[in-house]
SEFIZA-3560 file (N, C-alpha, C; in Angstrom, 3 decimals):
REM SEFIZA-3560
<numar><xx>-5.220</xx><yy>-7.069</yy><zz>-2.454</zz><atom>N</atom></numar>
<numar><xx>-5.681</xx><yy>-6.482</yy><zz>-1.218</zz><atom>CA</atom></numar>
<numar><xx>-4.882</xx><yy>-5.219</yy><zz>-0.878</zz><atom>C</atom></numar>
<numar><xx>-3.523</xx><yy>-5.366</yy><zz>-1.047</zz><atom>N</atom></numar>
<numar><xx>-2.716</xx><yy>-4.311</yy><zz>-0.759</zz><atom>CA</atom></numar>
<numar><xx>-3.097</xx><yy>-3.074</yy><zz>-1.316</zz><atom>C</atom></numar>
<numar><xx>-3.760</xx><yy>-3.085</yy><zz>-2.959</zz><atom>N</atom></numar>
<numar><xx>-4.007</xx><yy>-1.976</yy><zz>-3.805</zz><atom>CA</atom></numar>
<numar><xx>-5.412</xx><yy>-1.268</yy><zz>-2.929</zz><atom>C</atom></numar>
<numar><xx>-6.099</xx><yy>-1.846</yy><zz>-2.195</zz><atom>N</atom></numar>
<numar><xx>-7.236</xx><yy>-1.772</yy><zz>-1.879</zz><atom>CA</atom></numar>
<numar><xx>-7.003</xx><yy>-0.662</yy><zz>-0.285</zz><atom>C</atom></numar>
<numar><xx>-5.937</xx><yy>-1.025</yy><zz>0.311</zz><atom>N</atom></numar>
<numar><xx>-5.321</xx><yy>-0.437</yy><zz>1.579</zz><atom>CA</atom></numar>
<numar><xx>-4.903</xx><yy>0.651</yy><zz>1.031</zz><atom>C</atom></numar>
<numar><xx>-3.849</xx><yy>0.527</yy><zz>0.144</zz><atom>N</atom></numar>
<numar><xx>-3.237</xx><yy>1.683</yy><zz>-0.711</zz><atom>CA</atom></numar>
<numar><xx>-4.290</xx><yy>2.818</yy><zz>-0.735</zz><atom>C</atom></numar>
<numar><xx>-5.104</xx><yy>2.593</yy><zz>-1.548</zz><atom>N</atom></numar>
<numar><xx>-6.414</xx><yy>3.598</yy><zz>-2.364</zz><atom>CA</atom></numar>
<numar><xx>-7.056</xx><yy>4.011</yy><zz>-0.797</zz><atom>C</atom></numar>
<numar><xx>-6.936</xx><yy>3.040</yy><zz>0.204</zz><atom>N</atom></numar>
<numar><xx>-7.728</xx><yy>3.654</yy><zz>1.490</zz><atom>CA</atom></numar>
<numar><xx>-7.535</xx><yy>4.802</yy><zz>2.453</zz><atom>C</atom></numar>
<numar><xx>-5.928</xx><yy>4.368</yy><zz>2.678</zz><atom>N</atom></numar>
<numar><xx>-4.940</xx><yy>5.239</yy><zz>3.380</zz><atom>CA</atom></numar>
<numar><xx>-4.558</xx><yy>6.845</yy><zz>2.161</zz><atom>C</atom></numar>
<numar><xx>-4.380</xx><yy>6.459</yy><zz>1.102</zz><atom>N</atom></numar>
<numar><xx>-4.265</xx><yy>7.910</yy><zz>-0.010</zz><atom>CA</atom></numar>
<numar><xx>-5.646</xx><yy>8.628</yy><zz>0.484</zz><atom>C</atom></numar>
<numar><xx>-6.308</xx><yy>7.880</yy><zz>0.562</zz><atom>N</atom></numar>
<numar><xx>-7.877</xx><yy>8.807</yy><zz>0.608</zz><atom>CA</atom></numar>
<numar><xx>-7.514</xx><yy>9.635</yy><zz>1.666</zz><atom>C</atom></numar>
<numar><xx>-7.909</xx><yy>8.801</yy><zz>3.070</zz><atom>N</atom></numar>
<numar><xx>-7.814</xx><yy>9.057</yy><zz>4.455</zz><atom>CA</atom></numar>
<numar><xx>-7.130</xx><yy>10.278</yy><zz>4.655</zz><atom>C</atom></numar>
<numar><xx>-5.636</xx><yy>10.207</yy><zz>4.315</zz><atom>N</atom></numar>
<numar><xx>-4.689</xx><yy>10.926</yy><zz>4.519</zz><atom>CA</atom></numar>
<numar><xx>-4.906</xx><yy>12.002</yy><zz>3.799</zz><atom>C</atom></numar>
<numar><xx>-5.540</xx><yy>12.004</yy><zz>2.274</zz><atom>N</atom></numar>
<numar><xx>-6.134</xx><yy>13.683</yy><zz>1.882</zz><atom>CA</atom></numar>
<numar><xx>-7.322</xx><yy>14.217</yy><zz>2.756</zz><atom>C</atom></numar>
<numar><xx>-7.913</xx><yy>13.716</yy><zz>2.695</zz><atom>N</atom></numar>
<numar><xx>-9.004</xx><yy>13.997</yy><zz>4.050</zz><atom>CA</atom></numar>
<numar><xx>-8.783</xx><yy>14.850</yy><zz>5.015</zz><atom>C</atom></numar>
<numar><xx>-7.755</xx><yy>13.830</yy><zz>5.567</zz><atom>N</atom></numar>
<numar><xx>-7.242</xx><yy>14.689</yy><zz>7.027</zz><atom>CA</atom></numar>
<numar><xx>-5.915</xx><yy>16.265</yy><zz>6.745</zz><atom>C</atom></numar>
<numar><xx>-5.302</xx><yy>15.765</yy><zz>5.483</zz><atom>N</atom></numar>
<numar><xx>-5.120</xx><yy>17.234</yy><zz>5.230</zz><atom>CA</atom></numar>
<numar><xx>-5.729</xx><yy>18.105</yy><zz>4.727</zz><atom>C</atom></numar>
<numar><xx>-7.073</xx><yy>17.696</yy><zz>3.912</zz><atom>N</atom></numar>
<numar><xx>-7.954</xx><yy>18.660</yy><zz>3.603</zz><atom>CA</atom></numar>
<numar><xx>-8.688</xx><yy>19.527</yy><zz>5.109</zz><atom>C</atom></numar>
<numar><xx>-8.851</xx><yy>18.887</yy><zz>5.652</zz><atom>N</atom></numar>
<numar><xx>-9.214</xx><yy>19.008</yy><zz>7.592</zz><atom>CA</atom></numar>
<numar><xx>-8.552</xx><yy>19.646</yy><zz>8.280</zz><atom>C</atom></numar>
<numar><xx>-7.170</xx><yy>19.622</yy><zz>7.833</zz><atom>N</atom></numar>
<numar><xx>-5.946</xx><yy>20.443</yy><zz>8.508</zz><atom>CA</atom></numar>
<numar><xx>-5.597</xx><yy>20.002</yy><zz>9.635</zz><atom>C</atom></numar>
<numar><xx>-6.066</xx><yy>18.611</yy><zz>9.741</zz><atom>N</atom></numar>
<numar><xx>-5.254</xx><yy>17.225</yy><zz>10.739</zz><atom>CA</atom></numar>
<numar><xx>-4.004</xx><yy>17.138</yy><zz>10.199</zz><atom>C</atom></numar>
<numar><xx>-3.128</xx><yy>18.022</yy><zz>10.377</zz><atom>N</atom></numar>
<numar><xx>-1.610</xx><yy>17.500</yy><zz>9.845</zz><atom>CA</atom></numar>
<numar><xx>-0.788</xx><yy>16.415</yy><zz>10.644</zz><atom>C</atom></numar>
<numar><xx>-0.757</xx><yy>15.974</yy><zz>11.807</zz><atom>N</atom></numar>
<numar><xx>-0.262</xx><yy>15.153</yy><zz>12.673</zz><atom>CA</atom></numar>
<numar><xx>-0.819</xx><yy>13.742</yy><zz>11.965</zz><atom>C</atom></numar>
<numar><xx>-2.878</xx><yy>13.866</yy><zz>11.822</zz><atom>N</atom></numar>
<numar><xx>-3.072</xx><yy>12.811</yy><zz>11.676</zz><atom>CA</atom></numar>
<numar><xx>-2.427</xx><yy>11.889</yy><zz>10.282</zz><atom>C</atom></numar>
<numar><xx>-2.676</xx><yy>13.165</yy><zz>9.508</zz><atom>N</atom></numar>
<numar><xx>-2.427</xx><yy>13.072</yy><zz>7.884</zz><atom>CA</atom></numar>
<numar><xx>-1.022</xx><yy>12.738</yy><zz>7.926</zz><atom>C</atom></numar>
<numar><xx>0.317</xx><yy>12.843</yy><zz>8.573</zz><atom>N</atom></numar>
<numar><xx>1.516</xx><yy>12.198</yy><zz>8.962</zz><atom>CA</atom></numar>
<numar><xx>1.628</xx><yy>11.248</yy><zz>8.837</zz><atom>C</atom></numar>
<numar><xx>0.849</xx><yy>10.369</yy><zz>9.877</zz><atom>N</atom></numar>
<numar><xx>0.797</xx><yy>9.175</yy><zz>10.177</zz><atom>CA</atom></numar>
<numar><xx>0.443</xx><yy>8.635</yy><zz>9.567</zz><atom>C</atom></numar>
<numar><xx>-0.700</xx><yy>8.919</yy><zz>8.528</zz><atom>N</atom></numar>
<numar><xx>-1.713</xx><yy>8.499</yy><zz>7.401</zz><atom>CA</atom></numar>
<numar><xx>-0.660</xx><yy>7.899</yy><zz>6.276</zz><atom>C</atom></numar>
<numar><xx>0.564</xx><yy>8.959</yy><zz>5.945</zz><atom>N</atom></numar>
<numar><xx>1.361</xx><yy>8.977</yy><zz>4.969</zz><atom>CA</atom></numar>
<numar><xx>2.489</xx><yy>7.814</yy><zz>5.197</zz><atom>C</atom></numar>
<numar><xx>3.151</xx><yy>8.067</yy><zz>6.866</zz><atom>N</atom></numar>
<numar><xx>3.566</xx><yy>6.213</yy><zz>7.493</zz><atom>CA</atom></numar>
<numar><xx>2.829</xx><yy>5.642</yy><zz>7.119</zz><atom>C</atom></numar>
<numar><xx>1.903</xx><yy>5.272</yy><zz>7.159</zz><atom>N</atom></numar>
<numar><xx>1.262</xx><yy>3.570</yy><zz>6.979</zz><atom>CA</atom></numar>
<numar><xx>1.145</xx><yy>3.809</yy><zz>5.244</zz><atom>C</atom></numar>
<numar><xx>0.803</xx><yy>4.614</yy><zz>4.197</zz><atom>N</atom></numar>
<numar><xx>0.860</xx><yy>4.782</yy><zz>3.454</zz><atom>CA</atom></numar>
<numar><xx>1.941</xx><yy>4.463</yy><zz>2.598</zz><atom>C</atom></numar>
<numar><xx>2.958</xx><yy>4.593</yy><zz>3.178</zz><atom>N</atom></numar>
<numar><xx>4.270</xx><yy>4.362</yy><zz>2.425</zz><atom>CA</atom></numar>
<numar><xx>4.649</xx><yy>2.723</yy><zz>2.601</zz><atom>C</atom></numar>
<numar><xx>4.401</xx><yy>2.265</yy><zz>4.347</zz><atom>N</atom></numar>
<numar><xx>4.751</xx><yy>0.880</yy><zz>4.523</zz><atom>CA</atom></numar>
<numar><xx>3.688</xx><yy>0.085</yy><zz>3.689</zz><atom>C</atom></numar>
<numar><xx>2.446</xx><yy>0.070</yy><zz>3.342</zz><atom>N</atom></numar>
<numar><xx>1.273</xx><yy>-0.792</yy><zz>2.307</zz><atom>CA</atom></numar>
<numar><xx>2.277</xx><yy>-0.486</yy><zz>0.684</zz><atom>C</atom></numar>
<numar><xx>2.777</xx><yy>0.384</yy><zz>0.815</zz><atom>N</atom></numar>
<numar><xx>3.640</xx><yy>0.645</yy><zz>-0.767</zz><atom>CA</atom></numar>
<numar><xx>4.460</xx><yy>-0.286</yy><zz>-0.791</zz><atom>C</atom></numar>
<numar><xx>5.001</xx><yy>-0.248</yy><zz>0.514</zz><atom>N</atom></numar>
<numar><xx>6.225</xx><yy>-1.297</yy><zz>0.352</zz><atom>CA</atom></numar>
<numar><xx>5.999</xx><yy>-2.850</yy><zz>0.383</zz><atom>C</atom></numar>
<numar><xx>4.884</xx><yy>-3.262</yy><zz>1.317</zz><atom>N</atom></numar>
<numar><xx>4.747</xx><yy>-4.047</yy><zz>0.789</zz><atom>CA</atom></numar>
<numar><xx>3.848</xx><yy>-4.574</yy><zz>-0.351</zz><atom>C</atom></numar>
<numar><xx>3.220</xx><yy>-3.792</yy><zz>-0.613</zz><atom>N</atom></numar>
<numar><xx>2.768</xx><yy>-4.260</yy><zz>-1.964</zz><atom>CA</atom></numar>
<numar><xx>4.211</xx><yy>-4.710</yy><zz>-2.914</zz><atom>C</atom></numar>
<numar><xx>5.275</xx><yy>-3.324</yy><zz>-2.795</zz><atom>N</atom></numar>
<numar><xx>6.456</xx><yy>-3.789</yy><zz>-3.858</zz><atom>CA</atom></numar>
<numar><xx>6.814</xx><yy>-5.780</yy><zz>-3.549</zz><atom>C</atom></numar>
<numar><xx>6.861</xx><yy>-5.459</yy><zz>-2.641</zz><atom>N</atom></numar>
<numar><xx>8.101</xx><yy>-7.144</yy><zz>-1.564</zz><atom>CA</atom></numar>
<numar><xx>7.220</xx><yy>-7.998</yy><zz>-2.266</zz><atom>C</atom></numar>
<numar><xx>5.399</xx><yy>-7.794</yy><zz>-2.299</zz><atom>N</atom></numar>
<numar><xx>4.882</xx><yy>-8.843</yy><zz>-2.789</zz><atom>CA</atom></numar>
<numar><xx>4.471</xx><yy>-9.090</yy><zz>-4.240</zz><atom>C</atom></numar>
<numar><xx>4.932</xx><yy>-8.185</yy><zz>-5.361</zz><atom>N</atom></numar>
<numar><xx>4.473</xx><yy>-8.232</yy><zz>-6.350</zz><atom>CA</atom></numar>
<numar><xx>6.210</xx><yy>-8.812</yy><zz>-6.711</zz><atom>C</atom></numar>
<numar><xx>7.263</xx><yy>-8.512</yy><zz>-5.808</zz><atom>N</atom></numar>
<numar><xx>8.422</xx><yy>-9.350</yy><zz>-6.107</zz><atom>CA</atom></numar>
<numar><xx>8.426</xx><yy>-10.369</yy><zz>-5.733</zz><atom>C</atom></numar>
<numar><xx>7.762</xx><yy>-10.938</yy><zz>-4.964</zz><atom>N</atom></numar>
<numar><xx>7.575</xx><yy>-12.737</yy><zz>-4.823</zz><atom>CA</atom></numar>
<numar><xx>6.748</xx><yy>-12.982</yy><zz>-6.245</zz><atom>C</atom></numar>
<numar><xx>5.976</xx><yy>-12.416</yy><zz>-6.411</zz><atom>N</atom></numar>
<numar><xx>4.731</xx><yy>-13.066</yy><zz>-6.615</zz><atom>CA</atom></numar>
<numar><xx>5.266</xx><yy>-13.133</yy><zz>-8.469</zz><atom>C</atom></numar>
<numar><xx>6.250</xx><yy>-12.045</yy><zz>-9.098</zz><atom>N</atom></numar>
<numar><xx>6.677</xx><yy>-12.146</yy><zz>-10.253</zz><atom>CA</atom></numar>
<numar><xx>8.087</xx><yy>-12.936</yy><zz>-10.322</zz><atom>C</atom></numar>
<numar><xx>8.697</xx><yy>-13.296</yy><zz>-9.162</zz><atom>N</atom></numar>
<numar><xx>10.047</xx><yy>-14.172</yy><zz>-9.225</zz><atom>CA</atom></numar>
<numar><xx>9.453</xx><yy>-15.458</yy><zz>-9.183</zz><atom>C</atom></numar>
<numar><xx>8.712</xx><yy>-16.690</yy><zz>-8.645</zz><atom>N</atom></numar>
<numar><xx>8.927</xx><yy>-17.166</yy><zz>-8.382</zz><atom>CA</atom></numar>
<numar><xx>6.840</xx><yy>-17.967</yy><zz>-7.914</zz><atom>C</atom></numar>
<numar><xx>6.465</xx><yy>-17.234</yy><zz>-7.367</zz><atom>N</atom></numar>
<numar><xx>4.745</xx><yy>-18.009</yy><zz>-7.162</zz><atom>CA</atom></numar>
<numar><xx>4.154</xx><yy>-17.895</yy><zz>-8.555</zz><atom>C</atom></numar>
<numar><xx>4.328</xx><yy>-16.633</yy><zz>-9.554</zz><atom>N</atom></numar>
<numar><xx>3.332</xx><yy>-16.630</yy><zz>-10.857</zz><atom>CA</atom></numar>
<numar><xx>4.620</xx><yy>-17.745</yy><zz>-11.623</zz><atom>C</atom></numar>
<numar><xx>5.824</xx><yy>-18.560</yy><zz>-11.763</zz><atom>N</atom></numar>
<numar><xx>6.395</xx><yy>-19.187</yy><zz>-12.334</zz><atom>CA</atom></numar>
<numar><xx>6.219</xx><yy>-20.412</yy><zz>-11.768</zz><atom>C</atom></numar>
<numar><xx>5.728</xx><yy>-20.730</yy><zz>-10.810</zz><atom>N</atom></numar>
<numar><xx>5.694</xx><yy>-22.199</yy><zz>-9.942</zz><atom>CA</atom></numar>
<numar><xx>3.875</xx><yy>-22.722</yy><zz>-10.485</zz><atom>C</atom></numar>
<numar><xx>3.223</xx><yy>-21.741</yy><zz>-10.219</zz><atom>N</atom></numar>
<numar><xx>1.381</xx><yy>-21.935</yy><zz>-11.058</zz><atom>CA</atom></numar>
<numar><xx>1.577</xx><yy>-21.814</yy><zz>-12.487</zz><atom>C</atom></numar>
<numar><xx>2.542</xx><yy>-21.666</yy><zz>-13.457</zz><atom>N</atom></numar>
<numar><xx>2.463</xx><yy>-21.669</yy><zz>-14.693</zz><atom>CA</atom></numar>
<numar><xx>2.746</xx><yy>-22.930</yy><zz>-14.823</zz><atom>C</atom></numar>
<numar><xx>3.914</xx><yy>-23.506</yy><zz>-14.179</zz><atom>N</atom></numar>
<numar><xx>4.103</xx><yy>-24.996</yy><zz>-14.432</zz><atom>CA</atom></numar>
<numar><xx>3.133</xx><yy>-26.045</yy><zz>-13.921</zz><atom>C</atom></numar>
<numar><xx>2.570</xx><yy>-25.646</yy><zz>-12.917</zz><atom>N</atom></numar>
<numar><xx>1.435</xx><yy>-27.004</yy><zz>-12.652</zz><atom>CA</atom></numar>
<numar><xx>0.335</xx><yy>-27.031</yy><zz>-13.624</zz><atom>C</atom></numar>
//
């Protein structure tokens, strides 16, 4: 889902600087960066410890 936000907000945010919304396109790039991050936090759960707990059941 996260990759899906990711690809939404990259869009958005060229958009609005193609538009020459630079304020909006700012903000675009905040939320842009926080969906990065968590995508990272969750692809580090998800490779420490949930994809090793479903291999064993």
């Amino acid at each position: 889902m996260e990759h899906y936000e990711i690809a939404s907000y990259g869009t958005a945010r060229t958009l609005a600087q193609q538009a020459g919304q630079s304020q909006i396109a700012d903000l675009l790039e905040q939320t842009l960066e926080e969906e990065k991050q968590t995508d990272e936090k969750l692809t580090t759960i998800a490779t420490s410890s949930i994809n090793q707990k479903a291999a064993q059941s």
